[in-house]
C-alpha positions as CSV (number, residue, x, y, z in Angstrom):
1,X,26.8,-148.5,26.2
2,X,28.9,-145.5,27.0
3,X,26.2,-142.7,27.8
4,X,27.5,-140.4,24.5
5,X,26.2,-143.3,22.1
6,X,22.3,-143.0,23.4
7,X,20.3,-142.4,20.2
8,X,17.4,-140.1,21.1
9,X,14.4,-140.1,19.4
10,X,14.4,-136.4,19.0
11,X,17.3,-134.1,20.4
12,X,16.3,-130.2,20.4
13,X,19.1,-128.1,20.4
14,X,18.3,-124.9,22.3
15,X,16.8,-124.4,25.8
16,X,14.9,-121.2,25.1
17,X,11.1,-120.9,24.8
18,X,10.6,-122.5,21.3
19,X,12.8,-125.4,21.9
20,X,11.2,-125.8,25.8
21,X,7.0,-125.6,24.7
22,X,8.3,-128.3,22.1
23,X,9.8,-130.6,24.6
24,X,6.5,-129.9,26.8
25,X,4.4,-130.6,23.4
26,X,6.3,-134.0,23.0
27,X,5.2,-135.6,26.8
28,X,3.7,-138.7,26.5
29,X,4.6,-139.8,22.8
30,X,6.8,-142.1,24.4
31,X,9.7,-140.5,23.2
32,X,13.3,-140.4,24.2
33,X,13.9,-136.8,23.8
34,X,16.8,-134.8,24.7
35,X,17.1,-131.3,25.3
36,X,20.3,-129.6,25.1
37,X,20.7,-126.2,27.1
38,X,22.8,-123.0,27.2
39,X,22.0,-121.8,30.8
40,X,23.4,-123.8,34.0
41,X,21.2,-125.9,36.3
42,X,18.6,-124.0,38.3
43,X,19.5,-121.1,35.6
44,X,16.8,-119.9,33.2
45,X,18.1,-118.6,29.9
46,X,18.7,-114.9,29.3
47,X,16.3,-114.3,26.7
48,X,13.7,-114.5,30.3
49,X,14.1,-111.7,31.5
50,X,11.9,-108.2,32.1
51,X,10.6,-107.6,28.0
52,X,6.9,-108.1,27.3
53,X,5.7,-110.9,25.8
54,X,2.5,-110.5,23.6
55,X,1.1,-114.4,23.2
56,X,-2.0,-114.1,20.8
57,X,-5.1,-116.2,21.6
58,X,-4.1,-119.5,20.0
59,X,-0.8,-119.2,22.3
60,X,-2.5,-118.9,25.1
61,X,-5.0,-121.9,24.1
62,X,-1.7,-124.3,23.3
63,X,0.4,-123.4,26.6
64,X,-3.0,-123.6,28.7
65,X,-3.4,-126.9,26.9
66,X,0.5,-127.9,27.9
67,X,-0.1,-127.1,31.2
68,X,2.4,-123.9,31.3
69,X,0.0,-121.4,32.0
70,X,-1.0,-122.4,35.5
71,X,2.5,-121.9,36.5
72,X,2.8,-118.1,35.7
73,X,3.2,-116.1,39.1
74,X,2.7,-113.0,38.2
75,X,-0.6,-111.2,36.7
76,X,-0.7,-111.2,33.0
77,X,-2.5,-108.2,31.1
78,X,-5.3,-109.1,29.0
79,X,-5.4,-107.7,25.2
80,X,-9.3,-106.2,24.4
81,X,-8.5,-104.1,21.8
82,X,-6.1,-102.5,19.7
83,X,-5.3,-98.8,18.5
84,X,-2.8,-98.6,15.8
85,X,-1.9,-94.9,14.2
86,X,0.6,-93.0,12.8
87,X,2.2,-89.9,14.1
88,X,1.1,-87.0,11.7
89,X,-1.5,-89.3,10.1
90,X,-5.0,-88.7,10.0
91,X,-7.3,-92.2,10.9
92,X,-6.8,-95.0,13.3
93,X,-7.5,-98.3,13.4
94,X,-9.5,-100.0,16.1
95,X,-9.6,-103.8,16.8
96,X,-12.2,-104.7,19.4
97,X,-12.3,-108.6,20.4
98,X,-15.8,-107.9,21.6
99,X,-16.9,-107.1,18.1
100,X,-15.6,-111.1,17.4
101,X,-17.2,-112.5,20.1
102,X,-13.8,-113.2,21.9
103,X,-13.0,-111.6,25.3
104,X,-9.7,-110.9,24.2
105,X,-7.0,-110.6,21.4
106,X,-4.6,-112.4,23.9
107,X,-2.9,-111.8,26.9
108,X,0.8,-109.5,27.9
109,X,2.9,-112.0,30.0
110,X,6.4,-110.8,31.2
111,X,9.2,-113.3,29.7
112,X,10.8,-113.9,33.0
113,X,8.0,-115.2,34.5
114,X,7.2,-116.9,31.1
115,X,11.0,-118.7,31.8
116,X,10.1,-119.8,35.4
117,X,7.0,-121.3,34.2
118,X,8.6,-123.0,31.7
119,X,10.8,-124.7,34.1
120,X,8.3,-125.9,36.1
121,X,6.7,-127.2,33.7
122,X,9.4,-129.0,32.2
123,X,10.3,-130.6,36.0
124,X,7.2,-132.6,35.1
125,X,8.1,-134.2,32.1
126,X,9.0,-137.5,32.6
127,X,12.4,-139.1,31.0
128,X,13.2,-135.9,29.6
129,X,17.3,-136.0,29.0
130,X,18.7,-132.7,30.1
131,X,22.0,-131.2,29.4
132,X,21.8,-128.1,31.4
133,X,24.8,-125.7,31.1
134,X,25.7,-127.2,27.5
135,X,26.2,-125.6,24.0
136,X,26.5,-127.2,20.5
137,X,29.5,-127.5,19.0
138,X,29.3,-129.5,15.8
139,X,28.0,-132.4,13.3
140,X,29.8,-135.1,13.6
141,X,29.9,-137.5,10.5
142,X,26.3,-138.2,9.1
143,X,24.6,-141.5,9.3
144,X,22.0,-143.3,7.3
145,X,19.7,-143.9,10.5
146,X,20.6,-140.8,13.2
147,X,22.1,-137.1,13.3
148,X,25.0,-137.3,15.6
149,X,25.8,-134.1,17.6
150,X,29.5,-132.8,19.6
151,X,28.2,-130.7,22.5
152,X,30.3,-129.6,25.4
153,X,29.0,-129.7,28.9
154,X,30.1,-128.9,32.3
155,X,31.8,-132.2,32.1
156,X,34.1,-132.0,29.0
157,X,32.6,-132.8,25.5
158,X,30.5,-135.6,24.4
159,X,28.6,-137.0,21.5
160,X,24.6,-137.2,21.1
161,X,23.1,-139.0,18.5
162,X,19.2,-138.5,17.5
163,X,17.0,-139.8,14.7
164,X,16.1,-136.1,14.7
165,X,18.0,-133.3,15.4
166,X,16.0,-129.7,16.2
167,X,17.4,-126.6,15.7
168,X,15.6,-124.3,18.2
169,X,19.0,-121.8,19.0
170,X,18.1,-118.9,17.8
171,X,18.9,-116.4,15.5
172,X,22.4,-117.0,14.9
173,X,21.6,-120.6,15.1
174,X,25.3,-122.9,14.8
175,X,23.1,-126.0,14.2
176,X,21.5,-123.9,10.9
177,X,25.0,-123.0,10.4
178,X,26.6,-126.3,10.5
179,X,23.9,-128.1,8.6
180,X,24.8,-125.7,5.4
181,X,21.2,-124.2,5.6
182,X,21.5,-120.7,4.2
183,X,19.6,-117.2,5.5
184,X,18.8,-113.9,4.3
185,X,19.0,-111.0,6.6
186,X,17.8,-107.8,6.3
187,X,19.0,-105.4,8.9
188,X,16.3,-102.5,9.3
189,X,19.1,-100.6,11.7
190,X,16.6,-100.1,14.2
191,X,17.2,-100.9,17.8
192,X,14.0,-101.5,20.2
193,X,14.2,-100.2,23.7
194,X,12.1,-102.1,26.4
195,X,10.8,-100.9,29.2
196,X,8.0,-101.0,32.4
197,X,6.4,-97.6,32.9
198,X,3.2,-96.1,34.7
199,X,1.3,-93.7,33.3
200,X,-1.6,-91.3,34.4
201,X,-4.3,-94.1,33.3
202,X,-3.7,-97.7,34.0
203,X,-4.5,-100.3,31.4
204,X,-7.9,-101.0,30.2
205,X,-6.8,-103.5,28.2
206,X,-6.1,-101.6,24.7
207,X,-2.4,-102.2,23.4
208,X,-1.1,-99.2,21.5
209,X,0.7,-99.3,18.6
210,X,2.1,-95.7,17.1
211,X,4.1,-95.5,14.1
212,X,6.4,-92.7,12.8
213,X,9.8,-92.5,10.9
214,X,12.1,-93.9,13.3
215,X,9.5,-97.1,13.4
216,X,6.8,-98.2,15.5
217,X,6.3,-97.6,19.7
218,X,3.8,-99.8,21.3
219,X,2.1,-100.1,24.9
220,X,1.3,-103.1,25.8
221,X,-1.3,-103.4,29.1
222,X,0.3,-105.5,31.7
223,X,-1.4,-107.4,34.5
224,X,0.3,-105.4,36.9
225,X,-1.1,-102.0,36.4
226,X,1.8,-101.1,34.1
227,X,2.4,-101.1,30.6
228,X,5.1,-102.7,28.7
229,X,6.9,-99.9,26.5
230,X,8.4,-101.0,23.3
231,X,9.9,-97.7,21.6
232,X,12.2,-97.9,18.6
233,X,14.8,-95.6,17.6
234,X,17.3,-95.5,14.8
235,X,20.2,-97.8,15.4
236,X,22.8,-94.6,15.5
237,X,20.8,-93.3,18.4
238,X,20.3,-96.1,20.1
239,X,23.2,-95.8,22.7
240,X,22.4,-91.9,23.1
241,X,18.8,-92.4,23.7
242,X,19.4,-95.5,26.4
243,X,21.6,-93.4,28.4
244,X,19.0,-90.6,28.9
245,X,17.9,-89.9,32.2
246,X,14.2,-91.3,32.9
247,X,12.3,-87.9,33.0
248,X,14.4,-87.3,29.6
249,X,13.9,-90.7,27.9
250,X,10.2,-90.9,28.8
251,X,9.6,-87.3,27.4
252,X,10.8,-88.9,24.2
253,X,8.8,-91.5,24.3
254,X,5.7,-89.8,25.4
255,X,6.5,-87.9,22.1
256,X,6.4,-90.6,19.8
257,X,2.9,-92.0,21.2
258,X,0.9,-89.2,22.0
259,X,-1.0,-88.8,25.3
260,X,-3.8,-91.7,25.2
261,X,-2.8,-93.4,28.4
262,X,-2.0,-89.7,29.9
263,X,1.3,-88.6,31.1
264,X,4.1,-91.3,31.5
265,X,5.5,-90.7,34.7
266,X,7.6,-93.4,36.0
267,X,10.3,-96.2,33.9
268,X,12.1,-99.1,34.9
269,X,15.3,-100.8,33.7
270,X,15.9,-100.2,29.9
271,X,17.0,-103.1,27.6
272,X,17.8,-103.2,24.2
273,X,17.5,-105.2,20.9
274,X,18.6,-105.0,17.7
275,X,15.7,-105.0,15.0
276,X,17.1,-107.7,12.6
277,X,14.7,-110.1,10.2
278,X,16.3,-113.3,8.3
279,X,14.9,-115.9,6.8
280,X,16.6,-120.0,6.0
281,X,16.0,-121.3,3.2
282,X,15.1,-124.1,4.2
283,X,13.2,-125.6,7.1
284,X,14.8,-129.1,6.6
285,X,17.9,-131.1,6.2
286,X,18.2,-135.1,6.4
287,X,17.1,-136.0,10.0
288,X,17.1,-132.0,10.9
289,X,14.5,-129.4,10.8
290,X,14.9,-125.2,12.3
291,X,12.1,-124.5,14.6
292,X,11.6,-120.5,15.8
293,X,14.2,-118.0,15.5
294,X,16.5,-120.7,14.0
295,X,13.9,-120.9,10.7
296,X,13.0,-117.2,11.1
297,X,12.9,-113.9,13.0
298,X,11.0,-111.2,12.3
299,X,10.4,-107.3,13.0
300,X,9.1,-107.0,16.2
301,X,6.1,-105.0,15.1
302,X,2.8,-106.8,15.8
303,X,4.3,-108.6,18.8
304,X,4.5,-112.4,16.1
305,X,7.7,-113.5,17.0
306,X,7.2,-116.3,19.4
307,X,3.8,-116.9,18.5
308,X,5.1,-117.8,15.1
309,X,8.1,-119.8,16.4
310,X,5.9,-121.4,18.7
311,X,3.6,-123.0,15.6
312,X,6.5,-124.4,14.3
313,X,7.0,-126.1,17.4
314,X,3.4,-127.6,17.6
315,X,3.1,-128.3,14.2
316,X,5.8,-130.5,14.0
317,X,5.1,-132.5,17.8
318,X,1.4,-132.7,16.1
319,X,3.2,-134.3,12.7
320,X,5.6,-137.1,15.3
321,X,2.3,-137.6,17.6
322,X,0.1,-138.4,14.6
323,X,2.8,-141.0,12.7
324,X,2.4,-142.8,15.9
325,X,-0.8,-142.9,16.2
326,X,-0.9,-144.5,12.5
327,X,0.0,-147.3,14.8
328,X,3.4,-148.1,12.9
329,X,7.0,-147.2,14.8
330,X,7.7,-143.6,14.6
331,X,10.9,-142.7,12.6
332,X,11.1,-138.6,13.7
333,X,13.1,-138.3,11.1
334,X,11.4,-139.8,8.0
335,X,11.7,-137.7,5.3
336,X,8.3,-137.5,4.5
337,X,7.8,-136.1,8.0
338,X,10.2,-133.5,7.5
339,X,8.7,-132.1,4.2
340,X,5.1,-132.5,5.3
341,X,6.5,-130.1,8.4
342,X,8.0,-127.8,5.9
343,X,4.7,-127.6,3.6
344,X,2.7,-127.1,6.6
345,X,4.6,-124.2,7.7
346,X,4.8,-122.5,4.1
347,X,1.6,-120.3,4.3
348,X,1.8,-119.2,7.8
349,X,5.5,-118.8,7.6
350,X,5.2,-116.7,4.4
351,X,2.3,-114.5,5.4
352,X,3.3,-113.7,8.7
353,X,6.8,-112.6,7.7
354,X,5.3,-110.7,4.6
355,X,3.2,-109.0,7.0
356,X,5.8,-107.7,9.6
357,X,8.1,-106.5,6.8
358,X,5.7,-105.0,4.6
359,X,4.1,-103.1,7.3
360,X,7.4,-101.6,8.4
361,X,8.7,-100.4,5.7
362,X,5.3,-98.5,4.6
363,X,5.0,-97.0,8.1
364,X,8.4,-95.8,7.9
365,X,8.7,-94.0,5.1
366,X,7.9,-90.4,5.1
367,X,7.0,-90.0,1.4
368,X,3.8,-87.6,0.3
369,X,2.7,-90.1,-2.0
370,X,2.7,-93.0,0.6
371,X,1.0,-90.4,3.7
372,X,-2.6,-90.9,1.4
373,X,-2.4,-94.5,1.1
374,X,-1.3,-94.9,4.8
375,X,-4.7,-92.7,5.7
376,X,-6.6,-95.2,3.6
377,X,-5.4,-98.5,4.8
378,X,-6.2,-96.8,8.3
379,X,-9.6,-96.2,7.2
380,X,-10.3,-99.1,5.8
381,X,-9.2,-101.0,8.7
382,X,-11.5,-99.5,10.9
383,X,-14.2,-99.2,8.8
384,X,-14.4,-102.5,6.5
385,X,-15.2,-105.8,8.5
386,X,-13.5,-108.3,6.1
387,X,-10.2,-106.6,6.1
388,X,-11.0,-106.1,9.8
389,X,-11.9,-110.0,10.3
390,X,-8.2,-110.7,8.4
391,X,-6.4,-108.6,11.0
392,X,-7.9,-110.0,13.8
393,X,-7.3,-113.6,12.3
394,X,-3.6,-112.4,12.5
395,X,-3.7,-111.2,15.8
396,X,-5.1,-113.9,17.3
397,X,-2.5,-116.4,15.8
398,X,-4.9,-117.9,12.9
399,X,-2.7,-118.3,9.9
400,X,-2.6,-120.9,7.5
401,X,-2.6,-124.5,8.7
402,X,-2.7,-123.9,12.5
403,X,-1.6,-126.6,15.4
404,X,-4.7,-128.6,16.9
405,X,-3.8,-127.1,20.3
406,X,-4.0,-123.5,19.4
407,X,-7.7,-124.0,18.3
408,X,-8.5,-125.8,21.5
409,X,-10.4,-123.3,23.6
410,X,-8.8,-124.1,26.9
């Protein structure tokens, strides 16, 4: 058999930390699973490097349950509580884990580190096909029994077949593309600057989140007696504002979230990113699905991201695992698979990105009918324990029908 015609059971297109855990969350289904990657052999993609990673409790309870946890290197922050405001608002909001009998919210990890752990992790996997250094090109002609993908590697093109086919490339996924799956964008023409910086008071475990017109700015307590800066600015500015000077760009952060961690006094390397949300509309195609930024991206406010992207991953390894264990041979791609995967992932799907948005767009705003009702959601955050208890369900990952592993208390 010439090696292009191997039929996997399930080829995830897409190396980065979505389509990775899933690979990891498929070990020892007895599987033949493929995983086709952008970045070259002992390479970790570029989406690993210095941002901060926020993983929410039931993140941290599935990846210490996959075994990628142990391999982190460097210190990650925990998350105890959390201060949200808004600049000229009265009232803040104050999430305390303690007050829920959890020791934290979650925990701050850096994204390269998250990478390298990833890759250790996925050394481990036995029979895992690799295509390191590979991108997807196209659908070839479709079959009644298997997807069949055109990917180019190192060594010249080549055709993978796969009685499922995973979208897991990202935003401007070319498997969601090629499959005809449509997506609505919204572009909030914001750009998020990323950042290390010390301040007068190291971490005590409270992230900071601070809105004001331009959008939110958030510290995020690092293990490593930093804090990972997130500050937004308006997508004009963005190139102005990177190019500051460090004393100059860190005055203007300072201004934008007050002086609760003291007097920021050192930055590292800047990066930037786009604040972009879209939505397919649809989660499946025959013998395809779109897991993590491929099915959705959101606003970066509220750090759900790759926690989200991460349930879809679970979910659907939780969906394949439990149609073997009905003790009948596992067809990945069963159609009644694929929309039981996409029902599943309605409600938190929905809720989460309903969230993100909503919030954004009422912090934003300066309007002196909204500044009343932004002083009251404040209060009533703070003050009423069921709204609390909701907010803290989101924070910790709990939405809708949530993956066994993220409710397994490692």
């Amino acid at each position: 058999m010439n090696p292009g015609d191997e039929l996997h059971d399930i080829l995830i297109i897409g190396g980065g930390p979505v389509g990775a855990s899933l690979a990891i969350a498929l070990d020892g289904l007895g599987l033949q699973v493929g995983l086709v990657e952008g970045a070259a052999p002992d390479a970790i993609p570029a989406v690993f490097d210095e941002r901060n990673l926020s993983f929410a409790e039931a993140t941290v309870n599935a990846l210490t349950a996959l075994g990628v946890m142990r391999h982190l290197r460097a210190p990650t922050g925990p998350i105890t509580r959390i201060h949200v405001s808004r600049r000229g608002d009265f009232g803040r909001a104050l999430l305390e884990a303690a007050k829920y009998g959890r020791s934290e919210f979650g925990r701050v990890v850096v994204a390269r580190d998250f990478g390298l752990a990833l890759e250790s992790r996925l050394a481990e996997v036995p029979g895992l096909r690799r295509y390191p250094g590979s991108r997807f090109i196209a659908l070839e002609a479709e079959a009644a029994d298997a997807r069949a993908a055109r990917i180019l590697t190192p060594q010249g093109e080549r055709v993978l077949r796969a009685r499922l086919l995973v979208a897991a490339d990202g935003a401007h996924s070319q498997v969601r593309t090629a499959l005809g799956i449509g997506v609505d964008t919204h572009d909030y023409e914001q750009t998020l600057l990323v950042a290390r910086v010390r301040a007068e008071r190291p971490p005590d475990g409270t992230a900071y989140e601070r809105f004001g017109p331009d959008g939110p700015s958030a510290l995020l307590p690092r293990g490593d007696r930093h804090y990972g800066l997130v500050h937004t600015v308006p997508r004009a500015q963005a190139e102005s504002v990177m190019a500051l000077e460090s004393p100059a760009f860190l005055r203007r952060a300072q201004d934008a979230l007050g002086w609760r961690v003291g007097r920021l006094l050192e930055c590292g390397p800047r990066s930037a990113y786009p604040a972009v949300r879209s939505v397919a509309r649809s989660l499946a195609a025959p013998r395809a699905v779109l897991v993590g930024n491929a099915a959705q991206t959101v606003h970066p406010i509220g750090a759900q991201g790759f926690n989200l992207g991460l349930r879809d991953a679970l979910t659907l390894a939780e969906l394949v695992r439990d149609a073997r264990d009905a003790g009948t041979a596992v067809d990945c791609g069963d159609p009644a698979l694929l929309e039981r995967y996409a029902l599943r992932r309605q409600e938190d799907r929905t809720r989460t990105l309903d969230f993100s948005d909503g919030l954004v767009r009422v912090t934003s705003r300066e309007s002196s009918l909204l500044r009343p009702l932004r002083v009251l959601g404040l209060l009533a955050a703070d003050l009423m324990p069921s709204l609390q208890a909701q907010l803290v369900g989101g924070a910790m990952g709990y939405r809708g029908d949530v993956p066994e592993l993220c409710r397994r208390v490692p």
